[in-house]
SEKOL-784970 format. One line per 3 residues: number of its first residue (from 1); their letters; for each residue x, y, z of C-alpha. Coordinates in nm, 2 decimals, always signed. Example, Ala and Ser with C-alpha at 12.3 -4.5 7.8 and 13.67 -1.06 7.14 Angstrom:
! residues 2
1	as	+1.23 -0.45 +0.78 ~ +1.37 -0.11 +0.71
! end
This chain:
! residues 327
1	xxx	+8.58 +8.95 +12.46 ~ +8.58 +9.01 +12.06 ~ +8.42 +8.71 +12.02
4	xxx	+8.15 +8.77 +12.20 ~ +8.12 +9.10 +12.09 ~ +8.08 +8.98 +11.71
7	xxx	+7.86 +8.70 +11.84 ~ +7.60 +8.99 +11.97 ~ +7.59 +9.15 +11.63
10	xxx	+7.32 +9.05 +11.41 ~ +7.15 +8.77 +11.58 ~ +6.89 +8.75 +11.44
13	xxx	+6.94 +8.81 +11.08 ~ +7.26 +8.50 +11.18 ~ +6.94 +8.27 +11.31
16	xxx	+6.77 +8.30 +11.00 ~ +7.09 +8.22 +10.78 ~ +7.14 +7.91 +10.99
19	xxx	+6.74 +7.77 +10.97 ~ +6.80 +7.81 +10.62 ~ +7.14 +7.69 +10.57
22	xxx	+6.96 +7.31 +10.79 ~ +6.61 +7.35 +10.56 ~ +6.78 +7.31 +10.24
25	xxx	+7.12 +7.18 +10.30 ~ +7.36 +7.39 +10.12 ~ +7.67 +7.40 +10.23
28	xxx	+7.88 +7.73 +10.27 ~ +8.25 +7.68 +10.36 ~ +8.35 +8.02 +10.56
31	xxx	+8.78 +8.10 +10.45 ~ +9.03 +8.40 +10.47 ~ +8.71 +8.69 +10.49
34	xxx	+8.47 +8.54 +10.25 ~ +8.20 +8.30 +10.25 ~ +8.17 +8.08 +9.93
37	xxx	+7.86 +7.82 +9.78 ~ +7.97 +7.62 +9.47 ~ +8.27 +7.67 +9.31
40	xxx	+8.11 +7.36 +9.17 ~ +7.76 +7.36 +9.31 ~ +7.65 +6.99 +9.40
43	xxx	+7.55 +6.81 +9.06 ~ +7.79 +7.03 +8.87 ~ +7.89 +6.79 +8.55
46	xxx	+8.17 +6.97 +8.26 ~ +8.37 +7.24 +8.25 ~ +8.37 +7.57 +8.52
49	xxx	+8.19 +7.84 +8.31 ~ +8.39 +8.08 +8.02 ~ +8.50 +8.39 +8.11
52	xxx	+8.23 +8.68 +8.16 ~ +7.98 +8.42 +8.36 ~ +8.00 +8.61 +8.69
55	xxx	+7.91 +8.95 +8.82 ~ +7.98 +9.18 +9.13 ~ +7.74 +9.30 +9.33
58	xxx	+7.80 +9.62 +9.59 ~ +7.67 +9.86 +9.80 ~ +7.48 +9.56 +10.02
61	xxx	+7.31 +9.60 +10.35 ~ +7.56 +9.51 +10.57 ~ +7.31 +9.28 +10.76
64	xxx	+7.18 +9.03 +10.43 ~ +7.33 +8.69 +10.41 ~ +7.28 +8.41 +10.16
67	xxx	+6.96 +8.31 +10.29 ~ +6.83 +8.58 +10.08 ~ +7.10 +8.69 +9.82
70	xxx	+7.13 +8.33 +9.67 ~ +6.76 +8.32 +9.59 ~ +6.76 +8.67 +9.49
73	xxx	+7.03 +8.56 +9.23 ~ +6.90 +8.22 +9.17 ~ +6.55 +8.36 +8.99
76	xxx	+6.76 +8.53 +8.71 ~ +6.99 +8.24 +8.63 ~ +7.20 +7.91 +8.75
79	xxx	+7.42 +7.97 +9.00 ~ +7.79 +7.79 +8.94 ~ +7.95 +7.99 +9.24
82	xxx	+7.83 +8.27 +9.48 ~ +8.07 +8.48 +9.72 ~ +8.02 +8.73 +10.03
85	xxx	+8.30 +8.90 +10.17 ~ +8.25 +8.89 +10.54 ~ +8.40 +9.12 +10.86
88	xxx	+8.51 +8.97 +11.16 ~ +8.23 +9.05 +11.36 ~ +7.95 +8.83 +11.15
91	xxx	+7.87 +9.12 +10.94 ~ +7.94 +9.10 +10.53 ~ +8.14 +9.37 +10.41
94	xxx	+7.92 +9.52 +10.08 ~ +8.04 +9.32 +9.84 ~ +7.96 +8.95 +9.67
97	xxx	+8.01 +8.78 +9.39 ~ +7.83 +8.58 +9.15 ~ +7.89 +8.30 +8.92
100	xxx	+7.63 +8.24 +8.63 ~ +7.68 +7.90 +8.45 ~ +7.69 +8.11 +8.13
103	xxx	+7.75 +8.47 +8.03 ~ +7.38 +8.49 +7.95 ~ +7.30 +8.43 +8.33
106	xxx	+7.57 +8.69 +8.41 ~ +7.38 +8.94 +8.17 ~ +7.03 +8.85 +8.27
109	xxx	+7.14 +8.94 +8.64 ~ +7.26 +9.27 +8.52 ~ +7.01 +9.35 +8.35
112	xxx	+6.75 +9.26 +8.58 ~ +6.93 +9.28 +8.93 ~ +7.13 +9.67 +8.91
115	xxx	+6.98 +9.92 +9.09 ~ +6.72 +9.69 +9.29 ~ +6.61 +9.82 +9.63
118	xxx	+6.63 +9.48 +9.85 ~ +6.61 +9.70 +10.17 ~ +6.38 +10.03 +10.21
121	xxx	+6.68 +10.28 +10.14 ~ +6.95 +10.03 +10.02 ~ +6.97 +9.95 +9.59
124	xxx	+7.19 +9.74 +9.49 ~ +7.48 +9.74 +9.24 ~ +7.52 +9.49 +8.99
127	xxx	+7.81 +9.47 +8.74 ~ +8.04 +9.29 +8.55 ~ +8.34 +9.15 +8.68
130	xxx	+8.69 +9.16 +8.62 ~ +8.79 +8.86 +8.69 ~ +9.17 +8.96 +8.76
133	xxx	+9.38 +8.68 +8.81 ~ +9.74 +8.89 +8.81 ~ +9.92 +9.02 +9.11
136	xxx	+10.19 +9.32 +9.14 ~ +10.40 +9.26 +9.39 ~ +10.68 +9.61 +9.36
139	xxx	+10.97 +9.67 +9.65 ~ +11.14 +9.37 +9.59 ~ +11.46 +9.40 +9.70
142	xxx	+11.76 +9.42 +9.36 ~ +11.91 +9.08 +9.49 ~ +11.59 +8.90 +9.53
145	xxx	+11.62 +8.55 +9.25 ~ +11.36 +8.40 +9.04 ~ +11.41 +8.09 +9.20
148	xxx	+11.41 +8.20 +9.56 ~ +11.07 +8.40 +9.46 ~ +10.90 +8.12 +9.33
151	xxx	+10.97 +7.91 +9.62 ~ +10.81 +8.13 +9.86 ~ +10.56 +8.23 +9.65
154	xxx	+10.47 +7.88 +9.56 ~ +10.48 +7.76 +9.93 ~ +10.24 +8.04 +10.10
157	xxx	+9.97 +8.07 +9.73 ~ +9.75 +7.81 +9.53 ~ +9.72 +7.83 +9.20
160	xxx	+9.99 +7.96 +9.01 ~ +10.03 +8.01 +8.69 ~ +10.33 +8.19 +8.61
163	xxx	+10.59 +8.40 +8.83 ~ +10.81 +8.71 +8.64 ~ +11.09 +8.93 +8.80
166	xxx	+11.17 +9.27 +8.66 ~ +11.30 +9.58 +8.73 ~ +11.11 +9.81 +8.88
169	xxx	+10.98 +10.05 +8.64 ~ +10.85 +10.28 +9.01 ~ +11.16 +10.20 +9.27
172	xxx	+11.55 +10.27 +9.22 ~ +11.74 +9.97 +9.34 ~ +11.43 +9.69 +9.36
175	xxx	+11.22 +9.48 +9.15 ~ +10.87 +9.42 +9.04 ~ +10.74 +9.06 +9.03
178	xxx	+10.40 +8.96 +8.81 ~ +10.22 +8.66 +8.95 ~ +9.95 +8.48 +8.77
181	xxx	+9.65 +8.28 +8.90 ~ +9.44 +8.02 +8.81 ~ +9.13 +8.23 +8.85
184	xxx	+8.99 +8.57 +9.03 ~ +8.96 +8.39 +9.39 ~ +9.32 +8.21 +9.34
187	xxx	+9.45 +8.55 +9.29 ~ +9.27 +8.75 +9.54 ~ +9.33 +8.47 +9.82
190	xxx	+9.71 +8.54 +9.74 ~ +9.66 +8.89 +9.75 ~ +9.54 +8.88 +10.12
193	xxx	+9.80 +8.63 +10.20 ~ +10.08 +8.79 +10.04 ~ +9.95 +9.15 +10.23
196	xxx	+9.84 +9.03 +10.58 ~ +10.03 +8.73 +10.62 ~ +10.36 +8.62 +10.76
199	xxx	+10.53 +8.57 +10.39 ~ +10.90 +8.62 +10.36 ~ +10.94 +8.85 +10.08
202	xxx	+11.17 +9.09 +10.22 ~ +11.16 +9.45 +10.13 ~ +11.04 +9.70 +10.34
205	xxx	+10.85 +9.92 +10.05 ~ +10.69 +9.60 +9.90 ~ +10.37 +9.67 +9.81
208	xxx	+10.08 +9.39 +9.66 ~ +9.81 +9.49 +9.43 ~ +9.60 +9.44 +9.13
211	xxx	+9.82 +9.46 +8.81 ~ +9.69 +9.76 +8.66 ~ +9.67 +9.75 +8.24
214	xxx	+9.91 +10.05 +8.22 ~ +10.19 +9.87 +8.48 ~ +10.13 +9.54 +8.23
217	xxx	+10.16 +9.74 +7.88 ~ +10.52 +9.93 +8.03 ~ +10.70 +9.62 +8.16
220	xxx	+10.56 +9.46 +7.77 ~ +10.73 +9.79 +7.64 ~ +11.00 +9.78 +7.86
223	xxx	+11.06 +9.35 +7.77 ~ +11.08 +9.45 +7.40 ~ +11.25 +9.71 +7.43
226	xxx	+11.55 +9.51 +7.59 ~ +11.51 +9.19 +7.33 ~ +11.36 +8.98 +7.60
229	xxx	+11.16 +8.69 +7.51 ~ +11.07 +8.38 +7.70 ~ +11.30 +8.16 +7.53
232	xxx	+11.30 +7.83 +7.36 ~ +11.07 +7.57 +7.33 ~ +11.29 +7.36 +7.54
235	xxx	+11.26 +7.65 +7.81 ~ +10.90 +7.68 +7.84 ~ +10.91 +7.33 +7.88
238	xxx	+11.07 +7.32 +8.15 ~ +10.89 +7.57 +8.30 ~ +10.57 +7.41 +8.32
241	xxx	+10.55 +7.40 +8.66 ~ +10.50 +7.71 +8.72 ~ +10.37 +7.89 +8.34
244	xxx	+10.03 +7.76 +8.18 ~ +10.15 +7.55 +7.91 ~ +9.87 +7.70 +7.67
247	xxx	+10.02 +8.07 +7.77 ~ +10.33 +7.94 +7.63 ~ +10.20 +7.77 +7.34
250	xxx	+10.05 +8.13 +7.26 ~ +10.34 +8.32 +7.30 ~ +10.56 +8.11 +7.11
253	xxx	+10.29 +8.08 +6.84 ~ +10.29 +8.50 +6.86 ~ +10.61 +8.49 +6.87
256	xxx	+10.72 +8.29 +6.55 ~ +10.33 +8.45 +6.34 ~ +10.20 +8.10 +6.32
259	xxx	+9.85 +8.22 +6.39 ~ +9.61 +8.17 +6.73 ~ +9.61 +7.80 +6.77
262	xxx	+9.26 +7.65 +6.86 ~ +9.16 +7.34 +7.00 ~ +8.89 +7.08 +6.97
265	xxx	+8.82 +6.85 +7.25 ~ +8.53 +6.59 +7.30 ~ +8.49 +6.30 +7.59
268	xxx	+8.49 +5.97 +7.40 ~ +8.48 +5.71 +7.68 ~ +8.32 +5.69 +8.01
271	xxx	+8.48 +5.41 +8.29 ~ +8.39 +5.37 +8.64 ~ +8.57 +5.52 +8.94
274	xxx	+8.52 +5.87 +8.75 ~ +8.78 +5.77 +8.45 ~ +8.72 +5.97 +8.11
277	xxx	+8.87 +5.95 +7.84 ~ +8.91 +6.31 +7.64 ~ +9.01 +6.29 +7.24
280	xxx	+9.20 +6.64 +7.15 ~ +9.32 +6.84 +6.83 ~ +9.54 +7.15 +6.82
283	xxx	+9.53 +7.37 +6.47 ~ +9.78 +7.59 +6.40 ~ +9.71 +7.82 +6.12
286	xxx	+10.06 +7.82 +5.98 ~ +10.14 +7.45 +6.10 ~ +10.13 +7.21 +5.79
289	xxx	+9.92 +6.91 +5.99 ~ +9.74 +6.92 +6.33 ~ +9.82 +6.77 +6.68
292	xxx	+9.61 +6.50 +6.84 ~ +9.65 +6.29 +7.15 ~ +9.38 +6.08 +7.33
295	xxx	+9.42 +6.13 +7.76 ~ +9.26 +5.96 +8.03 ~ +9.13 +6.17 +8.34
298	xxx	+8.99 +6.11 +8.66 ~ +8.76 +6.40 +8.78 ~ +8.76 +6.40 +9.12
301	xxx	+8.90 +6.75 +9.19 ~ +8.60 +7.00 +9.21 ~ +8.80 +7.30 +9.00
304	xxx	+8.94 +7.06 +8.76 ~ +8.82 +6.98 +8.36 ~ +8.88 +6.72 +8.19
307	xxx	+8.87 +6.89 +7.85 ~ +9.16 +7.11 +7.99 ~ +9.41 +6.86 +8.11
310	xxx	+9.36 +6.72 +7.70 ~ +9.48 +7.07 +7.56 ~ +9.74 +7.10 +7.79
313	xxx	+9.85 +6.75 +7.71 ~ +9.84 +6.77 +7.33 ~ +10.00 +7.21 +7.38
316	xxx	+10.30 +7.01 +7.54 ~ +10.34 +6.76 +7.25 ~ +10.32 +7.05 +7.01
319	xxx	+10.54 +7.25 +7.21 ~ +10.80 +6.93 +7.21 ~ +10.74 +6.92 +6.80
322	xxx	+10.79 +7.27 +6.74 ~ +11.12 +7.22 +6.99 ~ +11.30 +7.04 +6.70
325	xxx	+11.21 +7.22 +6.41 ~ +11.21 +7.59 +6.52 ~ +11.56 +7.62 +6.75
! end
């Protein structure tokens, strides 16, 4: 039987994984072909790391597991997040990732890590990562609706940001639709789901991928082109649920030349039962007076941050300011 079949592969090297995984207690949680540790690690306090904190790492022996790779990546900096794409059979499939707790970690590993031989014939690759978090999803059919899209969509993926139907700039006769993650592994989770699984998209040519830079600068080209814009204040607003309230702040600030707006958060007050209280500000350049709010937040969700709930609270109350006085 398959089972049994992956179950033969690799004992040993699966042995070892599992002493070590009992001898030091971390815990790996095993999900849709990859194998994750972290994503916070245990004693994680703050924000997830900024953008450029994690790295890909390729060309692996096909028979290492984290008993040896989180070490290995452990010595050059603090690990926030490590994952290893895995194969049905036991075996992992060339490829990880890892999450630094900075960029510097990130660079350290690069700089230290590329091109190591960890097997006799096997060096490693170690690189930045992309960190895409926007999916492609072309071959919709022409009478497909936004609000039939995001229902499915929003049913069968986690963390979504933002859903967008166009025109397909590829197929006569269909649509494209963007879709917008949270992070990399939101996005690449729905990617697998959205290929492989039993979603009800329709279209027979409907194909899912990465959005590619030159797919993302014609459908801008193509939006401004046709006068499109994503409307008023009032309708971003109430379109929160599904579009990032700071994208929207940004656009809208784009949109009208009022500058990049930037925030400034800081915890103030600490409660039991995991309450904290977060004091925000939000300068525009052009705005004549800054937005502040005070916000209460329980941390108990492991991807969550306290200093971003704040800026999305005090985005929305700009966003409902700059409602009355720019429509």
């Amino acid at each position: 039987p398959p089972q049994a079949w992956a179950n033969s592969i690799n004992q040993a090297n699966k042995m070892a994984l599992r002493n070590w995984v009992r001898e030091t207690g971390i815990d790996l949680v095993q999900i849709n072909g990859q194998r994750r540790y972290g994503g916070p690690p245990p004693g994680w306090v703050g924000s997830p790391p900024p953008a450029g904190s994690e790295v890909f790492i390729g060309k692996l022996p096909q028979e290492m597991y984290e008993n040896t790779l989180i070490p290995l990546f452990q010595s050059v900096g603090k690990l926030y997040e490590f994952r290893l794409m895995m194969t049905f059979s036991g075996l992992n499939r060339g490829f990880a990732y890892a999450k630094y707790s900075n960029w510097q970690g990130a660079k350290e590993a690069i700089a230290t890590l590329n091109n190591l031989e960890v097997q006799e014939g096997y060096t490693i690759v170690v690189c930045k990562s992309l960190e895409k978090c926007e999916l492609s999803v072309d071959g919709l059919p022409a009478s497909v609706s936004q609000k039939y899209l995001e229902a499915v969509v929003l049913k069968a993926t986690e963390g979504v940001l933002s859903i967008t139907l166009h025109a397909s700039p590829y197929q006569k006769k269909a649509k494209l639709a963007v879709l917008k993650y949270s992070s990399h592994r939101a996005a690449a989770m729905a990617k697998k789901t959205l290929t492989e699984g039993n979603v009800r998209l329709c279209g027979e040519n409907m194909k899912v991928g990465w959005l590619k830079p030159e797919l993302k600068e014609k459908l801008r080209l193509c939006k401004e082109k046709h006068g499109k814009h994503m409307g008023s204040p009032k309708q971003l607003l109430m379109s929160l649920k599904l579009c990032d309230v700071l994208d929207c702040l940004n656009t809208l600030c784009r949109q009208k030349c009022l500058g990049t707006p930037r925030f400034f958060t800081k915890c103030v007050q600490v409660k039991p039962g995991g309450w904290l209280q977060y004091w925000c500000q939000l300068v525009i350049p052009a705005w004549p007076f800054p937005f502040s709010g005070l916000l209460w937040v329980q941390e108990d969700a492991p991807n969550t941050s306290g200093h971003e709930k704040a800026k999305s609270a005090v985005a929305r109350l700009a966003l409902r300011k700059l409602e009355c006085l720019l429509t």
